[in-house]
VOGUPA-86619 format. One record per residue: residue number from 1; residue in three letters; x, y negated, z of N, C-alpha, C, CB in turn. Coordinates in nm, 4 decimals, always signed. Glycine has a CB too. Layout:
% VOGUPA-86619
{atom NUM, "ALA", {X, Y, Z}, {X, Y, Z}, {X, Y, Z}, {X, Y, Z}},
...
***
This chain:
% VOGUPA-86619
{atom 1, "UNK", {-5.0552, -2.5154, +2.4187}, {-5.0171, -2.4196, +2.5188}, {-5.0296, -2.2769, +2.4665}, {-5.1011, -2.4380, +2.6426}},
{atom 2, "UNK", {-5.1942, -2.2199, +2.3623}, {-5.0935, -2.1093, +2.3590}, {-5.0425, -2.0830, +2.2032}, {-5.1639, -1.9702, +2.4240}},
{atom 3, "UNK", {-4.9985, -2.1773, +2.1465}, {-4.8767, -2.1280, +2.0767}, {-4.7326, -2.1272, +2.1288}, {-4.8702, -2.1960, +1.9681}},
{atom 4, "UNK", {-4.7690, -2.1519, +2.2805}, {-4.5904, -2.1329, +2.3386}, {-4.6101, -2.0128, +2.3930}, {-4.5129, -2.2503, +2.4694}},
{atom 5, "UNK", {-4.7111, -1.9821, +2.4394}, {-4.7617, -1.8671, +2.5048}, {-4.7375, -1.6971, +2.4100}, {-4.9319, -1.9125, +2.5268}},
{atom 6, "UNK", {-4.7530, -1.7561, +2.2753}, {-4.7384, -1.6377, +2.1889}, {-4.5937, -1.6374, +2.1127}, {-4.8607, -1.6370, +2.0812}},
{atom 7, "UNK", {-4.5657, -1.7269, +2.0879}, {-4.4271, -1.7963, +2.0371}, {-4.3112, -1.6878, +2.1113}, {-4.4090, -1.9887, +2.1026}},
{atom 8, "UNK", {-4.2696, -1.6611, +2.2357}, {-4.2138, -1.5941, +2.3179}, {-4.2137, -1.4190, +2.2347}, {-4.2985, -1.6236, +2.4665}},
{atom 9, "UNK", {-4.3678, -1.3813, +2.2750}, {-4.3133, -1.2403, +2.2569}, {-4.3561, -1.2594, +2.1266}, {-4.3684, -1.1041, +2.3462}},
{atom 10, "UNK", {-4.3818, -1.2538, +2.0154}, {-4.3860, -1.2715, +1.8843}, {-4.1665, -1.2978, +1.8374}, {-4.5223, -1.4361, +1.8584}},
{atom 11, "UNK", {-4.1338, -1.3651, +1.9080}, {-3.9498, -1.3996, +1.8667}, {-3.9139, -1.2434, +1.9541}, {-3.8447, -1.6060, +1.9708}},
{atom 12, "UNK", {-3.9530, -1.2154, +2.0531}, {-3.9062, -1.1130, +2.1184}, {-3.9092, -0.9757, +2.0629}, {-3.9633, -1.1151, +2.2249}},
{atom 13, "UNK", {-4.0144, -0.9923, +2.0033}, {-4.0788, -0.8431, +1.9418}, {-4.0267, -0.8766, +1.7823}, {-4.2943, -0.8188, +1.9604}},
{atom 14, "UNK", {-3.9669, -0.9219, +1.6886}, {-3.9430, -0.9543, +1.6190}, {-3.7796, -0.8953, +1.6332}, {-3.9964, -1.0728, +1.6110}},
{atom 15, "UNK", {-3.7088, -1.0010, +1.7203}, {-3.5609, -0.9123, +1.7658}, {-3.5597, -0.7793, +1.7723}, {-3.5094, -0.9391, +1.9020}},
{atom 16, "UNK", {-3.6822, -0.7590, +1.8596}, {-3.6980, -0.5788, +1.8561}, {-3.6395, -0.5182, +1.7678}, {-3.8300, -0.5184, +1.8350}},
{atom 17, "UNK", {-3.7379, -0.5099, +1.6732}, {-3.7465, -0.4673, +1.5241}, {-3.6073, -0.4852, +1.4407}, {-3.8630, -0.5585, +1.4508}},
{atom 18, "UNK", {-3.5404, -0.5811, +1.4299}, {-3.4739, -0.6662, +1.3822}, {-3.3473, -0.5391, +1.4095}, {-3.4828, -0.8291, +1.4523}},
{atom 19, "UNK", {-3.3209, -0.5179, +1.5583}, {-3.2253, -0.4635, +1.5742}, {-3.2832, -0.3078, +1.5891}, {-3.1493, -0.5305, +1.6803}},
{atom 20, "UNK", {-3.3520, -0.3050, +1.5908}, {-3.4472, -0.1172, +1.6399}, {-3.3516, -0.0649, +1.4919}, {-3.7299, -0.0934, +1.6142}},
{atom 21, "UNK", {-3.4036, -0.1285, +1.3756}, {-3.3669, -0.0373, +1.2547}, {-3.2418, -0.0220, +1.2258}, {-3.4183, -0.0756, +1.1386}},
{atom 22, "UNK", {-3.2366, +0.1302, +1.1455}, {-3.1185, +0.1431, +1.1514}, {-2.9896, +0.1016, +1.0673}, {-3.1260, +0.2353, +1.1621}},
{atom 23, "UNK", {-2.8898, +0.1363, +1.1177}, {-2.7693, +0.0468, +1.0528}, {-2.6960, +0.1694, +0.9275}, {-2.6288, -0.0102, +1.2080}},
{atom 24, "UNK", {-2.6462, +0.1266, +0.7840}, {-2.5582, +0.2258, +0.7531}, {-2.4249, +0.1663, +0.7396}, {-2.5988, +0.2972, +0.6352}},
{atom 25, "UNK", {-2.3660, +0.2358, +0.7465}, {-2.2029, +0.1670, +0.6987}, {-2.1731, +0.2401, +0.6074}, {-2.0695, +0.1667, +0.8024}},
{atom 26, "UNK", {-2.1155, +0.2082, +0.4480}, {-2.0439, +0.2575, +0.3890}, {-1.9125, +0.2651, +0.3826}, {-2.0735, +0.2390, +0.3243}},
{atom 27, "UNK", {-1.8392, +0.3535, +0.3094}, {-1.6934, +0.3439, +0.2906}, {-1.6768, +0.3129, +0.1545}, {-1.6153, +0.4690, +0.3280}},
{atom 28, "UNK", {-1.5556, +0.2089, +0.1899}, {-1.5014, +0.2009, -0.0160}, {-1.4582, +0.3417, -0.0822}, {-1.3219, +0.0894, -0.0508}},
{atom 29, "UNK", {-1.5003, +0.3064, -0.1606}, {-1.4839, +0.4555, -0.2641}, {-1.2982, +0.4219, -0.2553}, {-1.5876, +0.4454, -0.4921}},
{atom 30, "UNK", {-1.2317, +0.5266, -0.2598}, {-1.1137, +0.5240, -0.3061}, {-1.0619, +0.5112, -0.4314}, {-1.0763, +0.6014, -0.2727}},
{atom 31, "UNK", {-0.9152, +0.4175, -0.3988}, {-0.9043, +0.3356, -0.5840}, {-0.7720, +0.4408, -0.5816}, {-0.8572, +0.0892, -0.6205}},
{atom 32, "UNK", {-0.7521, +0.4799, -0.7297}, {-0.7003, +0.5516, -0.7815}, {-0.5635, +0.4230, -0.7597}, {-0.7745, +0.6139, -0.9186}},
{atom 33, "UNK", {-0.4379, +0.5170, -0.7688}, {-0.3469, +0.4419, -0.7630}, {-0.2702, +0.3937, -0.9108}, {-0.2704, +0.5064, -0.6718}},
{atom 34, "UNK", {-0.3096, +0.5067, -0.9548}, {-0.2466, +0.5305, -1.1089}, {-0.0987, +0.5244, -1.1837}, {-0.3066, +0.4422, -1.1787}},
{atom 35, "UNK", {-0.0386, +0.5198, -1.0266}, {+0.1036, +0.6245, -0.9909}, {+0.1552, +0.7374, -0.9499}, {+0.1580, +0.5996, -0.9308}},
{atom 36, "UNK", {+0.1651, +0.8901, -1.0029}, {+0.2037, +0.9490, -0.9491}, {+0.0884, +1.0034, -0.8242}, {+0.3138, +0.8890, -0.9344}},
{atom 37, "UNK", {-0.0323, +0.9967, -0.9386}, {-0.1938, +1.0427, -0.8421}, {-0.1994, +1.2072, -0.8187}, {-0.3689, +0.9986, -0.9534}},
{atom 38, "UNK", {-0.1399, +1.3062, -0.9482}, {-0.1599, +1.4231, -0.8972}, {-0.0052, +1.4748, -0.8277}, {-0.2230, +1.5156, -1.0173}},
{atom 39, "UNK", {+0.0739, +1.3897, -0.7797}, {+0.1633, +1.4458, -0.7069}, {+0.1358, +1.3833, -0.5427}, {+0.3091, +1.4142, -0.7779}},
{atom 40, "UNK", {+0.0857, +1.3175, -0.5167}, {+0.1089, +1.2734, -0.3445}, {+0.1146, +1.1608, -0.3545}, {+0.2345, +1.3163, -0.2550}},
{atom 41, "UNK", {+0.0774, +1.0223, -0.4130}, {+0.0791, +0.8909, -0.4078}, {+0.1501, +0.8262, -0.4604}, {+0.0840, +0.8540, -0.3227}},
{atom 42, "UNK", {+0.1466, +0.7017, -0.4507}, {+0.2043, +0.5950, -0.5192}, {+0.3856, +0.6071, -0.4546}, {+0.1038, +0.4338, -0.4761}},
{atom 43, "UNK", {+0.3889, +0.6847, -0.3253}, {+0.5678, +0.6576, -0.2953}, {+0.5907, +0.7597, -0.2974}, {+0.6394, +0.5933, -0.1671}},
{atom 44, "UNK", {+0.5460, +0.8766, -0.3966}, {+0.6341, +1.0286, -0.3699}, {+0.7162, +1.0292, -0.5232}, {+0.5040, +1.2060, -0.3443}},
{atom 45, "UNK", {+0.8637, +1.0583, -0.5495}, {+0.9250, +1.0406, -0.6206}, {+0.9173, +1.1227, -0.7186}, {+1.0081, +1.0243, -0.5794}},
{atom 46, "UNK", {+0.9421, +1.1171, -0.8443}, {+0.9205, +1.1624, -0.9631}, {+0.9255, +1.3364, -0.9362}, {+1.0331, +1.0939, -1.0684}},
{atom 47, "UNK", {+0.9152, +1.3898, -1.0254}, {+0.8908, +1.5479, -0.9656}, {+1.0446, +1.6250, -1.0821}, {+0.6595, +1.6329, -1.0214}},
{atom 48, "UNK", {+1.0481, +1.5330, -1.1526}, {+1.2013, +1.5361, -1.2182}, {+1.3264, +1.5313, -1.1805}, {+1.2195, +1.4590, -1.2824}},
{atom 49, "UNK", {+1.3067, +1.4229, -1.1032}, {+1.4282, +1.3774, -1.0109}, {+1.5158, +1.4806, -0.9015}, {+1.3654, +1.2655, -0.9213}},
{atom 50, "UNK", {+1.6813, +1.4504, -0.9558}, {+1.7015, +1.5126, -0.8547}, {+1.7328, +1.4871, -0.6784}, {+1.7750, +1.5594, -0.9069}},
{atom 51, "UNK", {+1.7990, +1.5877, -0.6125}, {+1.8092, +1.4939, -0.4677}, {+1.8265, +1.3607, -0.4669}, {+1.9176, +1.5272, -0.3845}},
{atom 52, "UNK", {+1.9631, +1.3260, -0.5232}, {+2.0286, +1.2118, -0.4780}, {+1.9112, +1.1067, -0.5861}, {+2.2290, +1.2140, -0.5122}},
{atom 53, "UNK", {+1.8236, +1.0796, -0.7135}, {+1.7788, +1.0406, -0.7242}, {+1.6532, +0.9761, -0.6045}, {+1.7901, +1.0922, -0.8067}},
{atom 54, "UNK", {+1.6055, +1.0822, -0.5902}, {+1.4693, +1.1204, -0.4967}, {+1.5609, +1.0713, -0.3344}, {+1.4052, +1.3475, -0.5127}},
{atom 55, "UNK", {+1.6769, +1.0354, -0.2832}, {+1.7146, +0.9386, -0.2040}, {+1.7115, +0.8126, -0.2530}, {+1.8234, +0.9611, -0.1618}},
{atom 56, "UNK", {+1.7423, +0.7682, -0.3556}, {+1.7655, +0.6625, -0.4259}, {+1.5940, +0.5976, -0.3936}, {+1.8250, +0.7034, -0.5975}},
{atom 57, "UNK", {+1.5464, +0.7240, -0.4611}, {+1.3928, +0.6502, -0.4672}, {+1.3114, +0.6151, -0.3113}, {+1.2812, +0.7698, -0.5584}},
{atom 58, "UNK", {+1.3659, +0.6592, -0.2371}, {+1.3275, +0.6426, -0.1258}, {+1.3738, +0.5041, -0.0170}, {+1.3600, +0.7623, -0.0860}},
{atom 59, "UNK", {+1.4906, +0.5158, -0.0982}, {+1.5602, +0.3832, +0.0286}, {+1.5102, +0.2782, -0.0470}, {+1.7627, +0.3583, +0.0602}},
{atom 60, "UNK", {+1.5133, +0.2648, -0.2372}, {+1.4360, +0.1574, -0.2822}, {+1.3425, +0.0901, -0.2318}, {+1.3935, +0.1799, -0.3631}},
{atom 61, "UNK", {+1.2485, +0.2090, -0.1908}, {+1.0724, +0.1594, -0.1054}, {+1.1104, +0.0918, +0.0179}, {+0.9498, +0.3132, -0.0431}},
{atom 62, "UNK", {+1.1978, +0.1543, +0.0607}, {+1.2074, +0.0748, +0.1727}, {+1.2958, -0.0544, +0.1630}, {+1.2538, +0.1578, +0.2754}},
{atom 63, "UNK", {+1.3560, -0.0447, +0.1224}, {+1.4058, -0.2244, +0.0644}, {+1.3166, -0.2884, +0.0208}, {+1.5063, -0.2490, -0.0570}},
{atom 64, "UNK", {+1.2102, -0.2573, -0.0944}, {+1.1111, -0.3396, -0.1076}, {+1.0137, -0.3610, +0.0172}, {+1.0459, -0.2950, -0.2169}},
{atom 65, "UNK", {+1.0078, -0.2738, +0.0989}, {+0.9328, -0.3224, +0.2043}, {+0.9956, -0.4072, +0.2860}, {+0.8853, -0.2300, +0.2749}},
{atom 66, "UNK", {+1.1386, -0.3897, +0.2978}, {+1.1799, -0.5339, +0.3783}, {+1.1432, -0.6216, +0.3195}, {+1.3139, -0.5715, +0.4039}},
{atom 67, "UNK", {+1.1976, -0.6611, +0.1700}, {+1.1923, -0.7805, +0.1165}, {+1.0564, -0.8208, +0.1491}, {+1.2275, -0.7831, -0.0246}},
{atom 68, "UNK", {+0.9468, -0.7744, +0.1190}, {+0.8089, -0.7899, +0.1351}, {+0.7984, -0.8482, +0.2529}, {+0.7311, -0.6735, +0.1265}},
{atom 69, "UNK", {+0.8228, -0.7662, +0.3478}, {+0.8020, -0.8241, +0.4787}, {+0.8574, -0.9378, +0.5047}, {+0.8381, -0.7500, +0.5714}},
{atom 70, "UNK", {+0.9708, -1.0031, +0.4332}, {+1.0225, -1.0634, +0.4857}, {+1.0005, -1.2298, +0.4285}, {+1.1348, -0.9971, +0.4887}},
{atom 71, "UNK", {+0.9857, -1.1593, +0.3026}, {+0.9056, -1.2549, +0.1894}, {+1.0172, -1.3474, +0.1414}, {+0.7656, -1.3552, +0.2565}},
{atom 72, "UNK", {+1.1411, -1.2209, +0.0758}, {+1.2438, -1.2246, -0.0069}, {+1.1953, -1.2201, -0.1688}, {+1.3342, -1.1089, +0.0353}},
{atom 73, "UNK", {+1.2749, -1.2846, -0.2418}, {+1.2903, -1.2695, -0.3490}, {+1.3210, -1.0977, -0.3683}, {+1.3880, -1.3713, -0.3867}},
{atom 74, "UNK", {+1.1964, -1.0421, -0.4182}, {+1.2319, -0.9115, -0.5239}, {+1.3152, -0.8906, -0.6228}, {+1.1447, -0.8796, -0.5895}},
{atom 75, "UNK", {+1.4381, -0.8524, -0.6001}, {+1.5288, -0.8179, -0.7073}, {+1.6268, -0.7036, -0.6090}, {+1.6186, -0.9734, -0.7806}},
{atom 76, "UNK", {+1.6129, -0.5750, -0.6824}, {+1.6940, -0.4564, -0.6168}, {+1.8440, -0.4696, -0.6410}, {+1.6473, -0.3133, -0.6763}},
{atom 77, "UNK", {+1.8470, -0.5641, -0.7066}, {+2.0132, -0.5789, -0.7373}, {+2.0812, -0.6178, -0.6241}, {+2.0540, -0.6881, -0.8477}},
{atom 78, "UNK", {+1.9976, -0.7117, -0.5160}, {+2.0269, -0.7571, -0.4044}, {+2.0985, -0.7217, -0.2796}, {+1.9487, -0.7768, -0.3835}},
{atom 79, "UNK", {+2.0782, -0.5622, -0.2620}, {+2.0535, -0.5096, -0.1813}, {+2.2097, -0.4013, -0.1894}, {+1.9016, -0.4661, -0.1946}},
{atom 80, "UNK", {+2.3050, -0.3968, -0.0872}, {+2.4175, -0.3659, +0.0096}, {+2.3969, -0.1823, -0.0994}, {+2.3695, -0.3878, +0.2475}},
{atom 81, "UNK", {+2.2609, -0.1114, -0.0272}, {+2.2673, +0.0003, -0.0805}, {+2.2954, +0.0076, -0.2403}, {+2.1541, +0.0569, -0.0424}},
{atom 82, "UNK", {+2.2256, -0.0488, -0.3266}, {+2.2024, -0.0287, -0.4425}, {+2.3369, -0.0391, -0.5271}, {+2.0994, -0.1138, -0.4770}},
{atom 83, "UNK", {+2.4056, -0.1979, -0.4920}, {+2.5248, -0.2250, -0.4805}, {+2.6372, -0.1315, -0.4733}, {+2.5244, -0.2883, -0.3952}},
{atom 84, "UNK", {+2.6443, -0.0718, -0.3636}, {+2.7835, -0.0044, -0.2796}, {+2.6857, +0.0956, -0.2337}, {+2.8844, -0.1052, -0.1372}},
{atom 85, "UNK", {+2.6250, +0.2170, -0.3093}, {+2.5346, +0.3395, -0.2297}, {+2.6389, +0.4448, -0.1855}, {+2.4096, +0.4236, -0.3383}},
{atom 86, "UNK", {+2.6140, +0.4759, -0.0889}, {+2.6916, +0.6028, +0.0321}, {+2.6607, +0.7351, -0.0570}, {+2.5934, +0.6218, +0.2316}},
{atom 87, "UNK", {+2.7112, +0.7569, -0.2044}, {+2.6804, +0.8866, -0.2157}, {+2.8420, +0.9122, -0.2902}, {+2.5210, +0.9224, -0.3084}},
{atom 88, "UNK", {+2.8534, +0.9910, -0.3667}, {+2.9414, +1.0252, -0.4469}, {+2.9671, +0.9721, -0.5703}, {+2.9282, +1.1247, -0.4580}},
{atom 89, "UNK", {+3.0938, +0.9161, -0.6276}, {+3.0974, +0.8361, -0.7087}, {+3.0106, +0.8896, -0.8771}, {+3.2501, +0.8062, -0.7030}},
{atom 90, "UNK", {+3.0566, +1.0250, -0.8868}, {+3.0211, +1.0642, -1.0080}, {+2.8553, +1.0892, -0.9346}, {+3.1249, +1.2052, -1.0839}},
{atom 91, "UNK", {+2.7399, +1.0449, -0.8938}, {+2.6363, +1.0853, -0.9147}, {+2.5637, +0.9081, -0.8294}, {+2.6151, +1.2644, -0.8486}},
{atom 92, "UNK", {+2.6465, +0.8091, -0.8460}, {+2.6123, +0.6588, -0.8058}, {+2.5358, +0.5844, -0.8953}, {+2.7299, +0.5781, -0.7868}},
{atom 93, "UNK", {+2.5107, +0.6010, -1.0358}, {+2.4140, +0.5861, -1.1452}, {+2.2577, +0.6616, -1.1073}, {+2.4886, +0.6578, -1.2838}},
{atom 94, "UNK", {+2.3016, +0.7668, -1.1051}, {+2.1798, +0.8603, -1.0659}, {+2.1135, +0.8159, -0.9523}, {+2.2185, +1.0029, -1.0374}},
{atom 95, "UNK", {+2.1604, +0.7950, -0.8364}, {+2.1261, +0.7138, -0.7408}, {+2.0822, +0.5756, -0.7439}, {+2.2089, +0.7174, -0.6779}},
{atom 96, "UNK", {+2.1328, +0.4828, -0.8179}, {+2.0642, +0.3901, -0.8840}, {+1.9507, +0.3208, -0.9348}, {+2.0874, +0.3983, -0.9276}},
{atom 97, "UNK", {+1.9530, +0.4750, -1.0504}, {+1.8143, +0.4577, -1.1127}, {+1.7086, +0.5044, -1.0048}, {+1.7987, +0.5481, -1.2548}},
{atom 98, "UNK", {+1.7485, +0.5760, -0.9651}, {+1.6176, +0.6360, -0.8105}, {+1.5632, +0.5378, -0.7311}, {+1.6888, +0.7346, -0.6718}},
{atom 99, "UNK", {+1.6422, +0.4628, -0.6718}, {+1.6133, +0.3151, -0.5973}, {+1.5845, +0.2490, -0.7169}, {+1.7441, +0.2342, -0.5039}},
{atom 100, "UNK", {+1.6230, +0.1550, -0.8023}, {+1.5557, +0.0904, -0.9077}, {+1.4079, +0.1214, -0.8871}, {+1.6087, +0.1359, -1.0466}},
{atom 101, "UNK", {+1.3697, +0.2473, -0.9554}, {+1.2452, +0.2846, -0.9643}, {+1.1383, +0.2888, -0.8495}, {+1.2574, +0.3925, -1.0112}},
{atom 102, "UNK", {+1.1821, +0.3264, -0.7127}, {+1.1369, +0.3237, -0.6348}, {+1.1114, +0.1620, -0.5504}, {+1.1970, +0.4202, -0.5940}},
{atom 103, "UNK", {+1.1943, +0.1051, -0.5737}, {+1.1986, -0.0412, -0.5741}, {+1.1025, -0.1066, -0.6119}, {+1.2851, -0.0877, -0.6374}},
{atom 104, "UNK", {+1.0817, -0.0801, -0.7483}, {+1.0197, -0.1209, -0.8861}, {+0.8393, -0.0977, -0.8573}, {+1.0939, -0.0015, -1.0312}},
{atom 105, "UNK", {+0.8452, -0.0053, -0.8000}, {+0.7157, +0.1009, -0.7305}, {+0.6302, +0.0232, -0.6295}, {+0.7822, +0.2447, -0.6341}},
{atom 106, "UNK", {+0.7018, +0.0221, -0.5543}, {+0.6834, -0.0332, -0.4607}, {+0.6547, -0.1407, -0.4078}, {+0.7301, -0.0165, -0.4340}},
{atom 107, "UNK", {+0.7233, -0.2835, -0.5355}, {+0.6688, -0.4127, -0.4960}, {+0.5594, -0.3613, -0.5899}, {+0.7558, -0.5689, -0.5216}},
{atom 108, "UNK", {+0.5435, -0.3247, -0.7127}, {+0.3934, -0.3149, -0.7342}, {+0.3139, -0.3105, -0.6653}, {+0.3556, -0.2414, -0.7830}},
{atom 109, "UNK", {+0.2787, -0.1829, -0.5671}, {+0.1959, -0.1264, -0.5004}, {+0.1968, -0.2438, -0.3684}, {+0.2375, +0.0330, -0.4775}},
{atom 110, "UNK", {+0.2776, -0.3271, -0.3662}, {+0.3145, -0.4468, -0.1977}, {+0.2163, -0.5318, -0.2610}, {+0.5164, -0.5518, -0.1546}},
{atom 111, "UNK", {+0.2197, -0.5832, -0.3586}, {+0.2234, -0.6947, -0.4505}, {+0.0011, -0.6718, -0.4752}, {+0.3740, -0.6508, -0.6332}},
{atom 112, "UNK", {-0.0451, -0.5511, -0.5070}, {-0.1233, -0.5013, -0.5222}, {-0.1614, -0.5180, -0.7253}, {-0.2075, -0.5531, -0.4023}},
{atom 113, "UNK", {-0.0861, -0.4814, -0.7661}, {-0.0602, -0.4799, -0.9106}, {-0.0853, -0.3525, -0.9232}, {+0.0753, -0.5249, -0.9664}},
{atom 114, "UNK", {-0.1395, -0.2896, -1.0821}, {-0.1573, -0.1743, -1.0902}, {-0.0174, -0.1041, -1.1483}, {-0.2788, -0.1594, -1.1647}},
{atom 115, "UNK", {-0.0569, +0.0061, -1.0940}, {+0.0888, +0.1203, -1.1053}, {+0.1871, +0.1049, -1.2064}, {+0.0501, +0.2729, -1.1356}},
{atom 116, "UNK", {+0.3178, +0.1373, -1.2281}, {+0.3748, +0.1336, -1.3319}, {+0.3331, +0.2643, -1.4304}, {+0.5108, +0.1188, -1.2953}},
***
């Protein structure tokens, strides 16, 4: 009898404690992307590039994010824009390589592979 008697607040006073102290939470240190780190991240486009590249590179990402999402075969060749792009014929290469790259970028960074 009284080890039931003490049993009680001994577990009680124990919880106390248990939860009284205090809690820390850390944060993950941030991982370097090791794309395009001193310009704005892994999806900001080359600092070379011109407009219609730096569109190119932009609609790429986002094609790779469909595909991703959708959990398509990665290949930018695939894709309506890249194919047949809405720009001007003499600057449709240039546009190209922009999506390519940004494409290219992007399933990396989906994929969680390190940077190109």
């Amino acid at each position: 009898m009284t080890f039931k008697w003490l049993a009680l607040p001994a577990l009680v006073m124990a919880t106390c404690l248990v939860s009284s102290s205090p809690s820390r939470a850390y944060a993950a240190a941030p991982q370097a992307s090791g794309y395009d780190h001193d310009q704005g991240g892994w999806d900001a486009p080359p600092a070379e590039f011109r407009d219609v590249q730096r569109r190119g590179f932009h609609d790429g990402i986002e094609a790779a994010r469909r595909d991703f999402d959708h959990h398509r075969r990665a290949d930018a060749d695939d894709h309506e824009e890249y194919r047949h792009p809405h720009v001007d014929h003499a600057v449709r290469d240039d546009y190209r390589e922009g999506f390519r790259r940004g494409y290219d970028v992007a399933m990396h960074h989906l994929m969680g592979r390190p940077g190109l």
